[in-house]
Biopython code that builds the backbone (N, CA, C, O; Angstrom):
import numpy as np
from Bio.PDB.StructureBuilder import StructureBuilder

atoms = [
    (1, "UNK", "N", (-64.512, 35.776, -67.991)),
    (1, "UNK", "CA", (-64.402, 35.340, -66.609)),
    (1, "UNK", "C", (-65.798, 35.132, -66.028)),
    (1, "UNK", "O", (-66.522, 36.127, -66.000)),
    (2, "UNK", "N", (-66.373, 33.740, -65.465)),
    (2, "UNK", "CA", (-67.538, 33.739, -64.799)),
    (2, "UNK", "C", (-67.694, 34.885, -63.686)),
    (2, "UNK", "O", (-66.747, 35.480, -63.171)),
    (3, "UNK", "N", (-68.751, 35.046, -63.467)),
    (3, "UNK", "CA", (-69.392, 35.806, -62.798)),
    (3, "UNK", "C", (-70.327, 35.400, -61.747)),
    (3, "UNK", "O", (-70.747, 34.302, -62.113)),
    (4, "UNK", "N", (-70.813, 35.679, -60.752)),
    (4, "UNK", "CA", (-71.829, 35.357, -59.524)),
    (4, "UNK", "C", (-73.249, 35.308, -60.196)),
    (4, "UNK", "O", (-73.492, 36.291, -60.896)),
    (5, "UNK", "N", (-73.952, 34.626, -60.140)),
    (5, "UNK", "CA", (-75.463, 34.766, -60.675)),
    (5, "UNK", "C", (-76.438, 34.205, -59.378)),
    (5, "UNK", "O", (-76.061, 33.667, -58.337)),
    (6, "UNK", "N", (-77.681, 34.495, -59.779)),
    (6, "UNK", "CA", (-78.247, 33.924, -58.480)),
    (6, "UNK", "C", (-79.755, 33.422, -59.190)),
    (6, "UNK", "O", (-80.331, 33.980, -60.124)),
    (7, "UNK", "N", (-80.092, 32.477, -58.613)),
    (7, "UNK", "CA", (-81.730, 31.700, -59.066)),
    (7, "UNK", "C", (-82.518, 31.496, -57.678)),
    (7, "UNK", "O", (-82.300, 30.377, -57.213)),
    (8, "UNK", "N", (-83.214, 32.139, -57.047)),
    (8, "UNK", "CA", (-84.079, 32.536, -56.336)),
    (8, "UNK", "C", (-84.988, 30.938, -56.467)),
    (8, "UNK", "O", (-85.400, 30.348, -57.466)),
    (9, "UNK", "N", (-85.055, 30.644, -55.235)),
    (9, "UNK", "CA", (-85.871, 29.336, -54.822)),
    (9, "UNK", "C", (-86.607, 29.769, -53.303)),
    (9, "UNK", "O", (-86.360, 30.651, -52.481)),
    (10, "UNK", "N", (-87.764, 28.538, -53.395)),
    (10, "UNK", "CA", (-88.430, 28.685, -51.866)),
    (10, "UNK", "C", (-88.513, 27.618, -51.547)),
    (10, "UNK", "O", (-88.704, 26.852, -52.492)),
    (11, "UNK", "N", (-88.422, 26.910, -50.042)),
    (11, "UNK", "CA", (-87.414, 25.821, -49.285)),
    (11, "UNK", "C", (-89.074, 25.424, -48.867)),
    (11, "UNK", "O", (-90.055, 26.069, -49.236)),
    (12, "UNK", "N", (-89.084, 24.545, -48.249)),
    (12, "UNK", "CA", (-90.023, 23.627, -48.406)),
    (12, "UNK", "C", (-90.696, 24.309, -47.488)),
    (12, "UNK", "O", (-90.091, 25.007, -46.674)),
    (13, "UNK", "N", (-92.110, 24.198, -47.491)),
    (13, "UNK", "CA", (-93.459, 24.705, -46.173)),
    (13, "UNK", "C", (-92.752, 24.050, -45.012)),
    (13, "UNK", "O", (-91.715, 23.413, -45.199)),
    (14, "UNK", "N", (-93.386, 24.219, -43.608)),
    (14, "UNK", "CA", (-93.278, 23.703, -42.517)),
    (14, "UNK", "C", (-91.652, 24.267, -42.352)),
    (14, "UNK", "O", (-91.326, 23.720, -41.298)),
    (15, "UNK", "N", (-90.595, 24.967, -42.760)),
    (15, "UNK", "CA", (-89.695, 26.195, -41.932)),
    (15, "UNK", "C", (-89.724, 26.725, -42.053)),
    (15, "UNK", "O", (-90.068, 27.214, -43.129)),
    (16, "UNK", "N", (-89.266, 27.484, -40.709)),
    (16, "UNK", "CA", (-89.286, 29.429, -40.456)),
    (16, "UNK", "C", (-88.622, 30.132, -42.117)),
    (16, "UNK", "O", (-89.099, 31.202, -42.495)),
    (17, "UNK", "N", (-87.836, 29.623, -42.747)),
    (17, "UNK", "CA", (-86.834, 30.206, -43.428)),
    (17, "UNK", "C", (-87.819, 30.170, -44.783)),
    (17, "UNK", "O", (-88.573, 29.236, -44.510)),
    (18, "UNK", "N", (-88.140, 30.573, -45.821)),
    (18, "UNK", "CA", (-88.718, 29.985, -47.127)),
    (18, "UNK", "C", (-87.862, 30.649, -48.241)),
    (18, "UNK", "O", (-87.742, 30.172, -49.370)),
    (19, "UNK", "N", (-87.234, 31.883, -47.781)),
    (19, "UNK", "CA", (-86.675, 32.550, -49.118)),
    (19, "UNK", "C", (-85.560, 32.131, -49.296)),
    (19, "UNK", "O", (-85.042, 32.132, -48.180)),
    (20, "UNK", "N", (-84.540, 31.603, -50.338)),
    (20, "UNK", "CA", (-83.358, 30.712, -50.829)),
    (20, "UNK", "C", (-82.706, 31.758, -51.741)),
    (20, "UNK", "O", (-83.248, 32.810, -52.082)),
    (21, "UNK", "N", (-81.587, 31.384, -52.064)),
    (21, "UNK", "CA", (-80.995, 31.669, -53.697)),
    (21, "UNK", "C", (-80.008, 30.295, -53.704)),
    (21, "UNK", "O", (-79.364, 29.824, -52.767)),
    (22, "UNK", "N", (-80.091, 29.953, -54.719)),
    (22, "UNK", "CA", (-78.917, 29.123, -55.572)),
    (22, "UNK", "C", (-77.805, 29.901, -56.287)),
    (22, "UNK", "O", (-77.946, 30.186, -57.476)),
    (23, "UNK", "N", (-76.514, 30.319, -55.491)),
    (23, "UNK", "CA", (-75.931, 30.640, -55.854)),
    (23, "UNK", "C", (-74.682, 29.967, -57.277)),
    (23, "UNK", "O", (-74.271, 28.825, -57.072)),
    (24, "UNK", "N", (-74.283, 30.521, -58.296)),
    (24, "UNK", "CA", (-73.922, 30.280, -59.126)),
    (24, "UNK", "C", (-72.495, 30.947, -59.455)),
    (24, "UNK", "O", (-72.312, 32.162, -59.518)),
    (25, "UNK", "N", (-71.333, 29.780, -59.690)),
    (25, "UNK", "CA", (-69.949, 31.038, -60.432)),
    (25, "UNK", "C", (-70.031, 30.551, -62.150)),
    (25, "UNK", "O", (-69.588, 29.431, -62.403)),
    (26, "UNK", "N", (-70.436, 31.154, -62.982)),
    (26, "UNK", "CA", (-70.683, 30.784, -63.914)),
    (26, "UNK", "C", (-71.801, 29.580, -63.789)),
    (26, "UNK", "O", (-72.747, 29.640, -63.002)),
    (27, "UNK", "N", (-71.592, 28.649, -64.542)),
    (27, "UNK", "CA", (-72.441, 27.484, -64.728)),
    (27, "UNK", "C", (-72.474, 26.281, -63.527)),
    (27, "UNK", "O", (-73.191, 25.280, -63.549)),
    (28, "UNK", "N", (-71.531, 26.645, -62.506)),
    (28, "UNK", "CA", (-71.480, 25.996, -61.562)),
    (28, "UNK", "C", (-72.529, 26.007, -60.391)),
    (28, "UNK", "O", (-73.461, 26.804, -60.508)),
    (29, "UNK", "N", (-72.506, 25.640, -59.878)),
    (29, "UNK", "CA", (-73.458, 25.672, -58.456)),
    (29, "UNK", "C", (-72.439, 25.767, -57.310)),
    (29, "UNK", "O", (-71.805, 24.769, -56.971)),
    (30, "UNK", "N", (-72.285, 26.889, -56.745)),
    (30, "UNK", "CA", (-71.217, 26.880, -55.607)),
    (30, "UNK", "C", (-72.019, 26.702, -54.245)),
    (30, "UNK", "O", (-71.727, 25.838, -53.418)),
    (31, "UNK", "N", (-73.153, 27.690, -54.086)),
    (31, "UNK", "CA", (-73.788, 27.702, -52.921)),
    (31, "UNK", "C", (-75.170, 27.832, -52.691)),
    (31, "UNK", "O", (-75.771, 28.526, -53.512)),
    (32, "UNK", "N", (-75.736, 27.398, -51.894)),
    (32, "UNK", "CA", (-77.545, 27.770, -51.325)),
    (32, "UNK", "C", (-77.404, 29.055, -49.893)),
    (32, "UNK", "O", (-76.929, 28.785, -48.790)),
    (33, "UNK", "N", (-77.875, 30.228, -50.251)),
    (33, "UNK", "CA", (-78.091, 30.829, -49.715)),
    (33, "UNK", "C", (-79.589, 30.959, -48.830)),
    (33, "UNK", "O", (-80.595, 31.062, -49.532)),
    (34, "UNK", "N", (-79.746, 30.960, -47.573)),
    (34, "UNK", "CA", (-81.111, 31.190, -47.322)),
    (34, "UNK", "C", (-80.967, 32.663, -46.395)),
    (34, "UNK", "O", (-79.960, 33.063, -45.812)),
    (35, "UNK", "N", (-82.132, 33.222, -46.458)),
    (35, "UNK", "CA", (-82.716, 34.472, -45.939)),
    (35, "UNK", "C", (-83.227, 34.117, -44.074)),
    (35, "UNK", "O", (-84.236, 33.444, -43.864)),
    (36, "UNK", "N", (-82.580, 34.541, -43.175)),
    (36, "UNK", "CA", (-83.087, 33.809, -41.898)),
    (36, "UNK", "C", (-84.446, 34.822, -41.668)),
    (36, "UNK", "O", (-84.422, 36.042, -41.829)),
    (37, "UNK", "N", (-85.625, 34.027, -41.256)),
    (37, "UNK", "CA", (-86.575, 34.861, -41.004)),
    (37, "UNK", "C", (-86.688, 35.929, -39.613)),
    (37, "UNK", "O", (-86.097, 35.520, -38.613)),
    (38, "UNK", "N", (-87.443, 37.325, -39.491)),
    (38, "UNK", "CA", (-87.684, 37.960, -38.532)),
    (38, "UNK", "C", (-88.425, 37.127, -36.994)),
    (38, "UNK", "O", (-88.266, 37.163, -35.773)),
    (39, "UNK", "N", (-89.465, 36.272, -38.219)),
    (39, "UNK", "CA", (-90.007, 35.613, -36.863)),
    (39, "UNK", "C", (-89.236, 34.378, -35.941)),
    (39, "UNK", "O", (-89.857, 34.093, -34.917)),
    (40, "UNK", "N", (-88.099, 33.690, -36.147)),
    (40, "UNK", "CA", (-87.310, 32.529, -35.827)),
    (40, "UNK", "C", (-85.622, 33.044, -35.821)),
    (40, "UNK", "O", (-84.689, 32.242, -35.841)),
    (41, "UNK", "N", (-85.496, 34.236, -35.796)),
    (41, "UNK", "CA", (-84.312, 34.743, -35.603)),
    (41, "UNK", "C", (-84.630, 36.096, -34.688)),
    (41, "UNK", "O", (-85.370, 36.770, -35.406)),
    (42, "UNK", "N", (-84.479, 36.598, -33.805)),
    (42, "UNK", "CA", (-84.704, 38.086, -33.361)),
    (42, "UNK", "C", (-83.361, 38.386, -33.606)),
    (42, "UNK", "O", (-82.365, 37.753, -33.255)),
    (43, "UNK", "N", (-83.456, 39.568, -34.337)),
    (43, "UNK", "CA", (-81.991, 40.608, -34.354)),
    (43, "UNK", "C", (-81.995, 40.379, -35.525)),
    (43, "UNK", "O", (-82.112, 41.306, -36.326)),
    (44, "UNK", "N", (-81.866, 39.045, -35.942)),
    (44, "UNK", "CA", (-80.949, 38.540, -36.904)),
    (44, "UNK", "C", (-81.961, 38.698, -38.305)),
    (44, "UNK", "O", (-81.512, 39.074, -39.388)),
    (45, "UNK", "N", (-83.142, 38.404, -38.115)),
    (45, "UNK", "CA", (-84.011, 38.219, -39.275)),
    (45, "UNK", "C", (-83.783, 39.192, -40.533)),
    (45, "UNK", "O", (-83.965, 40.366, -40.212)),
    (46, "UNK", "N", (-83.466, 39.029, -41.754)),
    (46, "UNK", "CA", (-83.139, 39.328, -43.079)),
    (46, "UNK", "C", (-82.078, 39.250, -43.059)),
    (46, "UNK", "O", (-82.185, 38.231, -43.741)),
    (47, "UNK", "N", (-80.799, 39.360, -42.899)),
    (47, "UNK", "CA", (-79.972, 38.615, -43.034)),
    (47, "UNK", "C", (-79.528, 37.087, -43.508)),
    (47, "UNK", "O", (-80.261, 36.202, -43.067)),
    (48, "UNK", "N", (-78.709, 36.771, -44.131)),
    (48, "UNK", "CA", (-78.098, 35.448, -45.186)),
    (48, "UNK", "C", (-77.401, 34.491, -44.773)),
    (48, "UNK", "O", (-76.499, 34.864, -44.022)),
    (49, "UNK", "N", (-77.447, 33.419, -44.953)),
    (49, "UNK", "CA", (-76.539, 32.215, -44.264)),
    (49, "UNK", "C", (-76.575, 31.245, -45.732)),
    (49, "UNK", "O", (-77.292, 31.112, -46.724)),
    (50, "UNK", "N", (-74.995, 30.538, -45.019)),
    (50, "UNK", "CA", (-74.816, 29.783, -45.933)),
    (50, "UNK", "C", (-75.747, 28.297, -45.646)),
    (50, "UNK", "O", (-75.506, 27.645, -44.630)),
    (51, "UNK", "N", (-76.471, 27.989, -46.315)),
    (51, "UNK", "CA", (-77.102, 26.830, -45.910)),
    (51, "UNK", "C", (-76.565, 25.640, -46.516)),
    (51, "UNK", "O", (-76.855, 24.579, -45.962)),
    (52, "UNK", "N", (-75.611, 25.592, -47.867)),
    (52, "UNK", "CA", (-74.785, 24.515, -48.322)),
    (52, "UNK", "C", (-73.986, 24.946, -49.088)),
    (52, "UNK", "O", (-74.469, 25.487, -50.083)),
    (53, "UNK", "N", (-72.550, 24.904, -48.982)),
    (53, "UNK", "CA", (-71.865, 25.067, -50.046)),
    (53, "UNK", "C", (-71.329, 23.971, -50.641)),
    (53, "UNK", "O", (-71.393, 22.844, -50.152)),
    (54, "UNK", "N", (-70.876, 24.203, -51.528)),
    (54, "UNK", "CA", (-70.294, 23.010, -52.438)),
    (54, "UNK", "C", (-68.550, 23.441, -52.838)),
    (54, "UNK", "O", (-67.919, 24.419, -52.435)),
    (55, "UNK", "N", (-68.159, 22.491, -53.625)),
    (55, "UNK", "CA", (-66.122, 22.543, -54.414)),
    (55, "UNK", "C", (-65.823, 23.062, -52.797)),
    (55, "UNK", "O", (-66.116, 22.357, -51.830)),
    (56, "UNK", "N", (-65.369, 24.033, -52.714)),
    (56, "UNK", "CA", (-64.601, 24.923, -51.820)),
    (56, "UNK", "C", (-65.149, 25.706, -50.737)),
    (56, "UNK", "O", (-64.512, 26.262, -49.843)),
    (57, "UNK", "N", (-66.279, 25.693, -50.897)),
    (57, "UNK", "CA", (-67.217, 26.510, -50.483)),
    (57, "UNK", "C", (-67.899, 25.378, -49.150)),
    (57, "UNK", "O", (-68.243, 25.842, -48.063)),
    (58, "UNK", "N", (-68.008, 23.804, -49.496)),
    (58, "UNK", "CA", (-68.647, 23.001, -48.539)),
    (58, "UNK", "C", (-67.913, 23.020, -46.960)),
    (58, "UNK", "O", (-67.026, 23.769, -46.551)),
    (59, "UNK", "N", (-68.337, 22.361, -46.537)),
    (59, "UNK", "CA", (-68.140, 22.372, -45.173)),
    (59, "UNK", "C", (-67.491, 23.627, -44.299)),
    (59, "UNK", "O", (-66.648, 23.410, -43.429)),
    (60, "UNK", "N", (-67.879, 24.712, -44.557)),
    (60, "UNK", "CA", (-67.224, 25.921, -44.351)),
    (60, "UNK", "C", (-68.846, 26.292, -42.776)),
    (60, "UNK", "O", (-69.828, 25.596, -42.518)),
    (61, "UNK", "N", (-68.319, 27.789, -42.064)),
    (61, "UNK", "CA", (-69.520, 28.029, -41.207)),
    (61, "UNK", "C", (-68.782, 29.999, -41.515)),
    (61, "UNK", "O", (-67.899, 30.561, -40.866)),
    (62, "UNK", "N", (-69.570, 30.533, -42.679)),
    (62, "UNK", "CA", (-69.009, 31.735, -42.676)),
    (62, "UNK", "C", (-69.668, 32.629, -42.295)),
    (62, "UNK", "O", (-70.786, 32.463, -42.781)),
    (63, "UNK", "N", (-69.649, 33.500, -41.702)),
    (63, "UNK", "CA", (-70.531, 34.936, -41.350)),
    (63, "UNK", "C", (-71.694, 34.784, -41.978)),
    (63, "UNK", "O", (-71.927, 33.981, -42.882)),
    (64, "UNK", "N", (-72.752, 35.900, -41.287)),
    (64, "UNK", "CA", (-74.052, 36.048, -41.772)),
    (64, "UNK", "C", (-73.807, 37.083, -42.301)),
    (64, "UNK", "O", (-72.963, 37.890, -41.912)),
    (65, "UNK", "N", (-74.654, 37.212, -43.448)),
    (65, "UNK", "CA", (-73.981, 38.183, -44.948)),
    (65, "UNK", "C", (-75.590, 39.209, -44.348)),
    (65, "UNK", "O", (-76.427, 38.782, -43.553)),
    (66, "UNK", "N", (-75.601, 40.440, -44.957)),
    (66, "UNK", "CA", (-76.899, 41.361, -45.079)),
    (66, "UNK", "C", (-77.021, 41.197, -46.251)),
    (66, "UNK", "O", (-78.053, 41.846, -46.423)),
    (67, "UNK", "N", (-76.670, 40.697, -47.531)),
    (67, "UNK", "CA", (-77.321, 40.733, -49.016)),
    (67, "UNK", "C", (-76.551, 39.716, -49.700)),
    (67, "UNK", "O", (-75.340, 39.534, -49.578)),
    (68, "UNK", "N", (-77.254, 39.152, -50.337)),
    (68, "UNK", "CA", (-76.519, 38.345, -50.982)),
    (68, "UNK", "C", (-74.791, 38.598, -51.493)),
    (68, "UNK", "O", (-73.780, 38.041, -51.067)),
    (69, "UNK", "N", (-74.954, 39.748, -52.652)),
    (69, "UNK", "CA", (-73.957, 40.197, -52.962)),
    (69, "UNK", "C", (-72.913, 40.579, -51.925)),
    (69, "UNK", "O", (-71.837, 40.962, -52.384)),
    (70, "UNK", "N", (-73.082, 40.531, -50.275)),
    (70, "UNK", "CA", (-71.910, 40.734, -49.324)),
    (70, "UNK", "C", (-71.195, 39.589, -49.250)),
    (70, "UNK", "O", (-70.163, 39.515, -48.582)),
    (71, "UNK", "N", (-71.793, 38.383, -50.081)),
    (71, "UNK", "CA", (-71.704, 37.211, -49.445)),
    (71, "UNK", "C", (-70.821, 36.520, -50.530)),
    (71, "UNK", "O", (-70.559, 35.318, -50.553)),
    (72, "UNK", "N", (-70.402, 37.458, -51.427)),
    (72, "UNK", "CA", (-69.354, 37.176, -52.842)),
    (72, "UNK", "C", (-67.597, 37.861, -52.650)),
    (72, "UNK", "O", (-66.737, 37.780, -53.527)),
    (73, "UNK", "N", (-67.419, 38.486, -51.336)),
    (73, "UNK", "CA", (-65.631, 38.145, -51.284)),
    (73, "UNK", "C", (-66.053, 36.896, -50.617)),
    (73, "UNK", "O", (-65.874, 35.969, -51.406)),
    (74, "UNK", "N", (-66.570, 36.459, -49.424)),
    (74, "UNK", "CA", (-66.268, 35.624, -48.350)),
    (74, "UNK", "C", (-66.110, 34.161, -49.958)),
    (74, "UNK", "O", (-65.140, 33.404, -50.008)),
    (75, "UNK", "N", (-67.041, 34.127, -50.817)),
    (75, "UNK", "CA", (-67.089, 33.039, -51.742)),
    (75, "UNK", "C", (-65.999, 32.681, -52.625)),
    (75, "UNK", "O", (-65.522, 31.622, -53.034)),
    (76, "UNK", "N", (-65.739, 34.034, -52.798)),
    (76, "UNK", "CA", (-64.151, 34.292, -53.680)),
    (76, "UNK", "C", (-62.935, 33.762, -53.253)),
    (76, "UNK", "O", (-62.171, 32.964, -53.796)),
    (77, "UNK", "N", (-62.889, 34.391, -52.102)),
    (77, "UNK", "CA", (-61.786, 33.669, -51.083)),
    (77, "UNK", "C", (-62.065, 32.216, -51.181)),
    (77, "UNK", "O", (-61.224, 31.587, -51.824)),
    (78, "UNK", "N", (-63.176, 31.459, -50.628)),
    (78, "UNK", "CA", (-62.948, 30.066, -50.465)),
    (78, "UNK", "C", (-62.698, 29.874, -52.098)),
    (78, "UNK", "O", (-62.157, 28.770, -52.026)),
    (79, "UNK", "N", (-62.709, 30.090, -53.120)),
    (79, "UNK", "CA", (-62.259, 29.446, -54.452)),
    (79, "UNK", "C", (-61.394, 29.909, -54.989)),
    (79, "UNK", "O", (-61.393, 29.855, -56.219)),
    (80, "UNK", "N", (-60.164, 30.637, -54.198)),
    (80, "UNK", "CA", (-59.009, 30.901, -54.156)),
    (80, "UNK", "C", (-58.015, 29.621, -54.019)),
    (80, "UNK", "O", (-56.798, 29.594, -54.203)),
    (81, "UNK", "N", (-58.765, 28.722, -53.697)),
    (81, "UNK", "CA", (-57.875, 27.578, -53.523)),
    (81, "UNK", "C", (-58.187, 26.294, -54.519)),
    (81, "UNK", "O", (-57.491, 25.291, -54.675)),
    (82, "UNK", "N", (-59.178, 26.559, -55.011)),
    (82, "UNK", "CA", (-60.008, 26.325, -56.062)),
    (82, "UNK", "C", (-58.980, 25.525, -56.910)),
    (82, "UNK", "O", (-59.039, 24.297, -56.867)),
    (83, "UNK", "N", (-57.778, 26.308, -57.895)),
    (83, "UNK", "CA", (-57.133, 25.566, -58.916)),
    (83, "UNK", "C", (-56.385, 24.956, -58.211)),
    (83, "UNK", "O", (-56.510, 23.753, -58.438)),
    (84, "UNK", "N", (-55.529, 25.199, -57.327)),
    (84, "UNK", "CA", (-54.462, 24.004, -56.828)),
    (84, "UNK", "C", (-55.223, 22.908, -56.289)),
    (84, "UNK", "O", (-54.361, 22.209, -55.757)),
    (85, "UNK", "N", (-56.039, 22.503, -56.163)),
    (85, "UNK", "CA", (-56.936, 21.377, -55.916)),
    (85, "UNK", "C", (-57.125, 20.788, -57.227)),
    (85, "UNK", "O", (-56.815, 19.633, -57.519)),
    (86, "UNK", "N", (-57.723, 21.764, -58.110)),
    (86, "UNK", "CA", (-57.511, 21.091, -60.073)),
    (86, "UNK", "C", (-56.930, 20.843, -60.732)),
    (86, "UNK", "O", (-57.086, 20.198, -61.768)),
    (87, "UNK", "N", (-55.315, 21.738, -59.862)),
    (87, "UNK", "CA", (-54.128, 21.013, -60.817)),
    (87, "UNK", "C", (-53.589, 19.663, -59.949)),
    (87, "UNK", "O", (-52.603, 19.026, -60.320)),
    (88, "UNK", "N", (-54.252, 19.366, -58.925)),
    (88, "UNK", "CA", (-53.501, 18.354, -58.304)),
    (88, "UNK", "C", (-54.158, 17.169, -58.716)),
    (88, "UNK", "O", (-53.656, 16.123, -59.129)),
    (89, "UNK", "N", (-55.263, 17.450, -58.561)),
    (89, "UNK", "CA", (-56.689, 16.386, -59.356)),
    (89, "UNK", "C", (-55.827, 15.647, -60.807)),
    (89, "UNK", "O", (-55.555, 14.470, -61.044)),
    (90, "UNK", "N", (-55.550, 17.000, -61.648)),
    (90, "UNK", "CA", (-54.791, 16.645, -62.227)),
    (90, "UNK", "C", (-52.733, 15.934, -62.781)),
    (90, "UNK", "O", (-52.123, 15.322, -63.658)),
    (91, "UNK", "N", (-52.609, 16.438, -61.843)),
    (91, "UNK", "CA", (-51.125, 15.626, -61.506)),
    (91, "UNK", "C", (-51.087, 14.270, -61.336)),
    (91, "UNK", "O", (-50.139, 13.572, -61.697)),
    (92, "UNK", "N", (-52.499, 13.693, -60.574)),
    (92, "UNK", "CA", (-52.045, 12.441, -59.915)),
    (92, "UNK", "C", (-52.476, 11.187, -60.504)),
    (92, "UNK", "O", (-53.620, 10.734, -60.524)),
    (93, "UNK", "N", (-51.289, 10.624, -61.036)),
    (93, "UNK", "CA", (-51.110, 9.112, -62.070)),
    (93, "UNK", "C", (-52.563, 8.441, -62.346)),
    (93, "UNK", "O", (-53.322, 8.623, -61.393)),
    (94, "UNK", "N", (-53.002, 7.877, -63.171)),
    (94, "UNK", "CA", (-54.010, 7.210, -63.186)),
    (94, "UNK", "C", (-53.436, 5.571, -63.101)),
    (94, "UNK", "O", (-52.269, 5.190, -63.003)),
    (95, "UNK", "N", (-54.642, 4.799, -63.174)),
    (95, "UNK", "CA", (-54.443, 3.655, -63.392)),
    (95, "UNK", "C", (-55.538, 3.133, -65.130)),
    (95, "UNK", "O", (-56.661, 3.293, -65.607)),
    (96, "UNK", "N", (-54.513, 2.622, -65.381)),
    (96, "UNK", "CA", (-54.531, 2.173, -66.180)),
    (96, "UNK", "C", (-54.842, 0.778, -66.840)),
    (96, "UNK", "O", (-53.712, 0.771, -67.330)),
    (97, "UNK", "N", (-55.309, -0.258, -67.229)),
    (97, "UNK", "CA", (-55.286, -1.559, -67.284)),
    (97, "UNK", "C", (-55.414, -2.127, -68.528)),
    (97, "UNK", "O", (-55.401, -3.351, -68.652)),
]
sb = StructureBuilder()
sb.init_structure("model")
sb.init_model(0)
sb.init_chain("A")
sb.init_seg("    ")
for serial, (resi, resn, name, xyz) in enumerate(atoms, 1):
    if name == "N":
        sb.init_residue(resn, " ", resi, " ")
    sb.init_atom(name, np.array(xyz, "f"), 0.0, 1.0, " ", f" {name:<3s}", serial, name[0])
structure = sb.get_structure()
């Protein structure tokens, strides 16, 4: 069964934010995590946001996580819906010519 992995990136000079992860379910790319900074967030600074998700995970606006790893039910859940989207992908007729 895949598992959560993470690949640690830094987001371009010129924003508050620089620390990233590329989140991973197996070999996939599900999400970009960024770290909100102390200085451009008050309260909030170290704490996690979703900065892009992808499959199931895209267009979502989910809580601000404290660690990455808090941030793996909220991910789980969105790819709970995951196969009935793959078996439907797959159900539907092709064309043929």
């Amino acid at each position: 069964m895949p598992a959560f992995t993470y690949q640690p990136v830094q987001l371009t000079e010129g924003t508050p934010e620089r620390e990233g992860l590329l989140v991973f379910w197996g070999t996939d790319l599900l999400a970009v995590l960024v770290r909100l900074s102390p200085e451009a967030h008050d309260g909030q600074g170290g704490l996690w946001f979703l900065e892009a998700g992808f499959g199931a995970c895209a267009d979502k606006s989910p809580p601000l996580f404290r660690n990455p790893e808090d941030a793996e039910p909220w991910l789980t859940e969105q790819m709970s819906d995951m196969p009935r989207l793959v078996n439907k992908r797959a159900e539907r007729p092709t064309l043929e010519g």
